[in-house]
LUMKOLLO-41240 format. One record per residue (C-alpha): residue in one letter; z, y, x. Coordinates in steps of 0.05 Angstrom, whole numbers, padded with zeros to 5 digits, always signed. Each point is the difference from the previous one (the first is absolute). Last residue first. Layout:
<recs>
AZYX...
</recs>
This chain:
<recs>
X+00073-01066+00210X+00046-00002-00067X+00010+00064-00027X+00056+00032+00002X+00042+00045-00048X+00073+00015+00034X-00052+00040+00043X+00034+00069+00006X-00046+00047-00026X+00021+00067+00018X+00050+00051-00045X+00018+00068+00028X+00042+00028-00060X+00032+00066-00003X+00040-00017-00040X+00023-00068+00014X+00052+00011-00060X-00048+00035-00041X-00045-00041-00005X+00043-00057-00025X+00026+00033-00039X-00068+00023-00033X-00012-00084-00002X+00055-00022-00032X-00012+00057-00060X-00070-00028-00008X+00028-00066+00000X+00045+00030-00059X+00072-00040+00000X+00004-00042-00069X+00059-00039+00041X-00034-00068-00007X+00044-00058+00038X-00020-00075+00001X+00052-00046+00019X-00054-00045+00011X-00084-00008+00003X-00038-00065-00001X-00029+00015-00071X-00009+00066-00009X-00022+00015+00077X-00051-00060+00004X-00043+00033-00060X-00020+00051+00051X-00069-00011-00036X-00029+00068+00011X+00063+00028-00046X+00049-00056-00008X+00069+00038-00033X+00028+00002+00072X-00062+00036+00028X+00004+00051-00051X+00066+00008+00005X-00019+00029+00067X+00033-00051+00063X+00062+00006+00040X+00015-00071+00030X+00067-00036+00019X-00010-00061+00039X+00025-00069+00003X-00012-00056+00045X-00034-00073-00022X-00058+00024+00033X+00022+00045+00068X-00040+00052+00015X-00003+00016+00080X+00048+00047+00021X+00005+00083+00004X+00051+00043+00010X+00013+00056-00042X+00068+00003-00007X+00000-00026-00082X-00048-00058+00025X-00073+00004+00015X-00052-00051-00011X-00051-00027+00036X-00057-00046-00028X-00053-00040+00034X-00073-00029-00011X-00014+00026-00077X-00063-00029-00016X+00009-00059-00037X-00002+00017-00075X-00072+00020+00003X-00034-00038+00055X-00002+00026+00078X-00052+00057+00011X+00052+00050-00019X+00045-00018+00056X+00062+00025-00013X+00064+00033+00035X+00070+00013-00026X+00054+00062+00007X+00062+00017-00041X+00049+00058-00025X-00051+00036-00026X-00073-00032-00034X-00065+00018-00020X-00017-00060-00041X-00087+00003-00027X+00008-00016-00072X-00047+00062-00007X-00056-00059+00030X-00014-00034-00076X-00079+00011+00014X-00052+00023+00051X+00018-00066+00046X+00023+00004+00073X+00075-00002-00017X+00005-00035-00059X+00069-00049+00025X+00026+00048+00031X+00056+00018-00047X+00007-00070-00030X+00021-00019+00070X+00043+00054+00008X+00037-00024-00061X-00003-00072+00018X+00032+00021+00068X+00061+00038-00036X+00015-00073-00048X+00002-00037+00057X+00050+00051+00024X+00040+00002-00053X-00001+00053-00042X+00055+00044-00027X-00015+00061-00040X+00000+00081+00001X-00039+00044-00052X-00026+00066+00005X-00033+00031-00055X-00077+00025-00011X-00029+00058-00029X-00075-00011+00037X-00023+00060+00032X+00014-00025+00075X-00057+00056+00033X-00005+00044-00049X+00075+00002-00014X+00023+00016+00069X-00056+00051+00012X+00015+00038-00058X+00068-00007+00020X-00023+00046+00059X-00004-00024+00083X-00007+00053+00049X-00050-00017+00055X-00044-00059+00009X-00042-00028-00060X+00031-00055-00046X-00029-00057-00022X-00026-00019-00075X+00005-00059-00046X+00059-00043+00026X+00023-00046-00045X-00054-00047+00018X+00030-00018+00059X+00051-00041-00027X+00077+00016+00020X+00048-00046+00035X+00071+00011+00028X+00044-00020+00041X+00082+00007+00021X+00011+00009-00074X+00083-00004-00010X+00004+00043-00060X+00019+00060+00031X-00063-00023+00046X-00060+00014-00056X-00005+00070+00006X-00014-00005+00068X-00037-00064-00011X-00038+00035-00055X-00025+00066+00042X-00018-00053+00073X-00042-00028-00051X-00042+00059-00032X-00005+00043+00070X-00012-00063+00045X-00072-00005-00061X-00012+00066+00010X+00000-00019+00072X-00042-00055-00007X+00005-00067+00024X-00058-00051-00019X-00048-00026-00058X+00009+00044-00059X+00034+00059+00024X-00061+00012+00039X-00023+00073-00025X+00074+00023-00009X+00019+00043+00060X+00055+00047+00004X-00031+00052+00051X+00038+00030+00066X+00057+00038+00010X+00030-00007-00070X+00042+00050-00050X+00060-00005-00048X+00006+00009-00065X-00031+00070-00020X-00008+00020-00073X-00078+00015-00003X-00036-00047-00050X+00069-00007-00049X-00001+00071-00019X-00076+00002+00007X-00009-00046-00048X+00000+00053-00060X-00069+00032+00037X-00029-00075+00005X-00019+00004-00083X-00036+00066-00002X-00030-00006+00077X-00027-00064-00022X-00035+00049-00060X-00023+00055+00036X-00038-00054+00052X-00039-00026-00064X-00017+00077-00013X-00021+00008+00076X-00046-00075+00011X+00021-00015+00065X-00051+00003+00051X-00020-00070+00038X-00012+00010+00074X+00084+00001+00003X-00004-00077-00022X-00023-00043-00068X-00046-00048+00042X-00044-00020-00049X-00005-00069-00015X-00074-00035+00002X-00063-00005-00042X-00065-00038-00016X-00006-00072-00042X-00058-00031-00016X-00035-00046-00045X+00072-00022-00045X-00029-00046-00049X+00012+00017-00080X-00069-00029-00019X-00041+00063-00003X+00019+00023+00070X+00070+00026+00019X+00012+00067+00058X+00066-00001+00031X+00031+00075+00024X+00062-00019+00038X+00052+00069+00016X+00069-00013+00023X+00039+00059+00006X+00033+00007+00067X+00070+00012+00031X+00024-00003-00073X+00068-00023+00018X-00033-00071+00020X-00060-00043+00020X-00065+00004-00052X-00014-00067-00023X-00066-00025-00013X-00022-00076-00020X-00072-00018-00025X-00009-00073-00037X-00057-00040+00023X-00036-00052-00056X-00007-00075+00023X+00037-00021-00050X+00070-00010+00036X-00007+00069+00032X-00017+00028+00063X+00037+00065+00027X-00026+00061+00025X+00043+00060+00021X-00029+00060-00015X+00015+00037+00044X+00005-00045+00062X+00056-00033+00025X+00079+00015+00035X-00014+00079+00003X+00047+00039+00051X-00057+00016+00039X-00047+00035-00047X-00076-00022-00006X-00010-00031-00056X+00063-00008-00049X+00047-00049-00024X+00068+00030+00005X+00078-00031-00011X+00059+00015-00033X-00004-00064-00016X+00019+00020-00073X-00066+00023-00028X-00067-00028-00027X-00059+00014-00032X-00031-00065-00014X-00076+00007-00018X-00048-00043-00039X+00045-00056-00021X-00034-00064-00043X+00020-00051+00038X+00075-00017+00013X+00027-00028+00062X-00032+00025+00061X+00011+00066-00026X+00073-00007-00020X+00013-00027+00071X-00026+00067+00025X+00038+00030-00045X+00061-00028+00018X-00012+00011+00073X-00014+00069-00009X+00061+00017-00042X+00018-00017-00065X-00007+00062-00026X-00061-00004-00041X-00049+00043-00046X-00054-00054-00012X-00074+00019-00011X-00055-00032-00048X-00052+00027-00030X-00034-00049-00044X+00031+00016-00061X-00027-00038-00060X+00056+00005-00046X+00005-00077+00010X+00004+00007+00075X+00049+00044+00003X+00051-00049-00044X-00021-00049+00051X+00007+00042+00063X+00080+00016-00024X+00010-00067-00007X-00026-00015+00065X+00044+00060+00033X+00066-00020-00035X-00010-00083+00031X-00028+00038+00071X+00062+00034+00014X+00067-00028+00008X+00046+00017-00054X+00058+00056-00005X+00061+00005-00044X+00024+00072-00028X+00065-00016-00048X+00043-00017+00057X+00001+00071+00033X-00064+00029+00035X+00042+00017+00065X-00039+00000+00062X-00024-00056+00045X+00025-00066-00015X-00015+00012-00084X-00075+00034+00023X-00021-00074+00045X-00060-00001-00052X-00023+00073+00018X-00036+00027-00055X-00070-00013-00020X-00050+00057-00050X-00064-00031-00030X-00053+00050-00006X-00061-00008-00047X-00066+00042+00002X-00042+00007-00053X-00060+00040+00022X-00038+00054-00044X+00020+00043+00060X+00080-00008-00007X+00014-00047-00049X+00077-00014+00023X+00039-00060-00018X+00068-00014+00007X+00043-00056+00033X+00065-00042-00005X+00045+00058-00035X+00060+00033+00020X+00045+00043-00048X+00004-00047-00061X+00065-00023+00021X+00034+00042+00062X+00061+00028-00012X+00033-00067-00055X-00033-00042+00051X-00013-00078-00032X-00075+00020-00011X-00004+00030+00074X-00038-00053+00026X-00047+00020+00066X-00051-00037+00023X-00058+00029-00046X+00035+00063+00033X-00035+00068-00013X+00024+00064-00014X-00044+00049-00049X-00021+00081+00009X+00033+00055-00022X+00063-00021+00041X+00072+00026-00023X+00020-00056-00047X-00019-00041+00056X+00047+00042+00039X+00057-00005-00051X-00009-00075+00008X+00012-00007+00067X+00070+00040+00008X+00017-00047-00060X-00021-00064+00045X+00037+00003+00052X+00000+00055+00055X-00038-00043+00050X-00041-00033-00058X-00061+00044+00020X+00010-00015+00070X-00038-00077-00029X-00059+00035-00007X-00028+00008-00078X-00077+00005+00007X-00033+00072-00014X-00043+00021-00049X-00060+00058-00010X+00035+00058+00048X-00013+00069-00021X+00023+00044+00056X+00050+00042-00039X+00019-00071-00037X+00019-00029+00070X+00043+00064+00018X+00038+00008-00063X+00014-00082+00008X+00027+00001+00071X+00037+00064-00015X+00039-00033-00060X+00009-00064+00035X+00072-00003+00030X+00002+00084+00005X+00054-00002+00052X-00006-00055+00043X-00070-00009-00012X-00022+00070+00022X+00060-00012+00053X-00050-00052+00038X-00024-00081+00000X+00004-00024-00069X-00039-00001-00063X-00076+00001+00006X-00013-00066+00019X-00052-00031-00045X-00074-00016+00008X-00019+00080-00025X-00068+00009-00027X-00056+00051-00004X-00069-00022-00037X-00065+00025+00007X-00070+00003-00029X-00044+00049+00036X-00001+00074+00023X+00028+00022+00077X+00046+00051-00033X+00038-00063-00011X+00012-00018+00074X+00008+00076+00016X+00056+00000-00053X+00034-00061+00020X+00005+00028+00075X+00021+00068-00023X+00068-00041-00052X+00014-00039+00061X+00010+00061+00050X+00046+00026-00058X+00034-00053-00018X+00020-00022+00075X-00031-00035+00063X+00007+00037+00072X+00036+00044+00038X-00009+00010+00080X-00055+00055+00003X+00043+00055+00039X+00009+00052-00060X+00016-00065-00033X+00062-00013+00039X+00020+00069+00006X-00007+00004-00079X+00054-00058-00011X-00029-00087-00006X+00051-00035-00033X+00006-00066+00037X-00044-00060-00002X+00004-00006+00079X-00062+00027+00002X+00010+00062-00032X-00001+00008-00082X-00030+00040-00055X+00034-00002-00062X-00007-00055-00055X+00018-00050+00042X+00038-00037-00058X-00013-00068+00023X-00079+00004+00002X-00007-00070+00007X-00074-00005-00031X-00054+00044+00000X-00070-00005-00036X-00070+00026-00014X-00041-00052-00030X-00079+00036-00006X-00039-00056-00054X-00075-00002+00009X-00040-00037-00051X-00071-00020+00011X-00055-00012-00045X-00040+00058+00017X+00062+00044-00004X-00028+00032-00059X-00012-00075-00035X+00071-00021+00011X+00023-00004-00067X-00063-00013-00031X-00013-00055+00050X+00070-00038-00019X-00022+00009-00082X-00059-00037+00026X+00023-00049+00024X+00053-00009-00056X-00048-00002-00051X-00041-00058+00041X+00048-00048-00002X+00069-00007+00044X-00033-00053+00047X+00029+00040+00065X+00060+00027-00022X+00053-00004+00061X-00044+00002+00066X+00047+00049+00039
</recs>
């Protein structure tokens, strides 16, 4: 963008000299993930760990390895580049579960990442767990968002931004959290969290008068944040983003807009957004090219598919198989078994049978403390399950997060503003992992009707099993993660409305592999208690 033109005649031409071999140009390769969540092996397509007979037939996909060939052709390819990381890596398989962040951060340094952006998963295991993987990292986290001044772990570990001359080019990157971090994980009350753009312009000015014209931010705030963020503040080049969990790309189905995605700013500059999906299905790949004056000319580039057409790089593979060879123990006991797939893709925004898995698991753990419901968010869920036998591998892929049961008293105004919170981002690309997949009860909504009205009816079942329309001033006993209860994704209702609450300390994890292996074998179907208003 425009940001120095009247600097004086020294600058000019110190600007030529440093682009004078690219005949005044500057081209800048961004390779990037984001959301990796600890799928460091290679997976299926239910997000599962992917055995040879699966890969002998072409099903696996993502990992370290196929990640570490694509980065090196990209390189290989000459040029100025940059490989960063928009936050996510903690959570989402048994690499996390057992190593925390050890493998994530042997893995990023093999590869040579430049920075990554703190994701609000990072705070999952609080913040010590956090800081011993920054420790870890040969390369710098970002969070100009972020305060960790106050955190005895984590002070002096993050920083705003960084610059990198790479080419005879400054280039600055400004690194973003997740503002909504506190409701979603566990940073502690030390950690606090601002919005956006008031970080980010301070940040720009402090660029600006070290005369960086380069400009990219590392964010997670998800792809309507940044998209916000780009119609807010002028001055951005590039947002490489994360959190959504979702793809711009050209050309692949499951993208939601273009690669890049182009935004206009306040100033009448443009500011460039990518964001590469999730698990490492693809690394992103944006080459930009900047004239004279700092102004994006052109743009090329789009994610590569990281699937079986991708080889894995063998020493890279060597060294998953070095840290997933002491899971095996907890990869391939047997808990039960299923007839037919577990699935997770829609968690989010209707029934899914992952999601009857999760719920029907806490109300049965939940009824010796008089639960005859229960509620779970969606975005618990990271993984299905294929058919056939069933592992604790599978188990704690898919519901990874080491959550607790607890067991309150609602009333049942108080149950339909919980739903209603629940639905309430359905149809947006942010804040949907509040999504309630429920036991014990059934409602309907119309998603086209206004946030906090679209739950049409309510049935709920008492301690036989038979179901009656919710009653408001009525009480009922709910089995929800203490997760939930403590306000993750805004539950905030649960805390406060909720009586004679109950928290045992039982495993949901553990819920859940009795559960399995009390309807072993299990022959699960949708069942509609999720509708959909016609």
């Amino acid at each position: 963008m425009a940001r120095f033109k009247a600097v004086g005649l020294f600058l000019g031409l110190w600007l030529l000299a440093a682009t004078a071999l690219a005949g005044n140009d500057y081209s800048l390769t961004i390779l990037h993930t984001n959301d990796i969540h600890a799928h460091l092996a290679a997976f299926d397509e239910f997000g599962a760990f992917c055995d040879q007979a699966k890969d002998a037939a072409g099903k696996c996909q993502g990992g370290a390895a196929r990640l570490a060939t694509a980065v090196a052709r990209q390189r290989a390819k000459g040029g100025n580049s940059l490989l960063l990381d928009a936050g996510d890596q903690f959570q989402g398989t048994l690499f996390f579960t057992k190593y925390k962040g050890e493998a994530a951060a042997f893995f990023m340094n093999r590869l040579g990442y430049d920075a990554m952006a703190l994701g609000n998963h990072e705070f999952d295991d609080g913040p010590a767990t956090l800081a011993n993987f920054i420790r870890s990292l040969k390369f710098p986290m970002l969070g100009a968002n972020v305060d960790v001044a106050a955190s005895p772990d984590l002070k002096g570990l993050v920083t705003p931004y960084i610059v990198r001359e790479i080419g005879g080019e400054k280039v600055g990157i400004i690194g973003l959290g997740q503002p909504k971090t506190a409701q979603m994980s566990s940073p502690g009350p030390t950690v606090t969290f601002a919005a956006a753009a008031g970080p980010v312009k301070k940040a720009l000015a402090e660029l600006h008068s070290q005369n960086v014209r380069i400009i990219i931010v590392l964010s997670h705030l998800g792809l309507t944040g940044d998209k916000k963020l780009a119609a807010a503040v002028p001055g951005i080049d590039l947002i490489v983003g994360g959190h959504s969990h979702v793809l711009l790309g050209n050309d692949y189905p499951e993208a939601v807009g273009p690669c890049p995605l182009v935004i206009d700013g306040p100033d009448g500059g443009q500011t460039r957004i990518v964001t590469a999906g999730y698990w490492g299905r693809y690394l992103g790949s944006l080459t930009a090219t900047f004239d004279a004056d700092g102004n994006i000319t052109a743009t090329t580039g789009n994610p590569i598919r990281l699937d079986a057409a991708m080889p894995e790089d063998p020493a890279t593979l060597a060294e998953v198989d070095r840290f997933a060879k002491p899971l095996d123990a907890f990869r391939t006991t047997v808990v039960g078994q299923t007839t037919k797939a577990l699935g997770a893709a829609m968690c989010r925004q209707e029934e899914c049978t992952a999601g009857d898995v999760l719920a029907e698991s806490l109300l049965a753990g939940g009824r010796r403390l008089g639960a005859t419901l229960a509620l779970a968010n969606g975005g618990s869920i990271r993984a299905g399950i294929a058919p056939g036998k069933i592992t604790l591998g599978d188990v704690l892929t898919a519901y990874p997060f080491p959550n607790t049961l607890t067991v309150l008293t609602l009333t049942g105004a108080d149950l339909k503003a919980a739903l209603e919170h629940g639905v309430a981002n359905v149809g947006l690309t942010d804040g949907t992992g509040r999504f309630p997949q429920v036991a014990g009860l059934t409602y309907t909504y119309n998603p086209a009707a206004p946030a906090g009205s679209r739950i049409t009816s309510i049935e709920t079942a008492d301690a036989n099993g038979h179901f009656t329309a919710l009653t408001p001033n009525a009480d009922y006993r709910i089995a929800v993660s203490d997760f939930l209860f403590r306000g993750g994704d805004n539950y905030t209702m649960l805390g406060k409305k909720g009586r004679d609450v109950e928290a045992d300390g039982m495993a949901v994890a553990d819920l859940i592999v009795a559960w399995l292996g009390a309807h072993d074998p299990l022959q699960l179907e949708l069942d509609g208690r999720i509708a959909v208003a016609k």
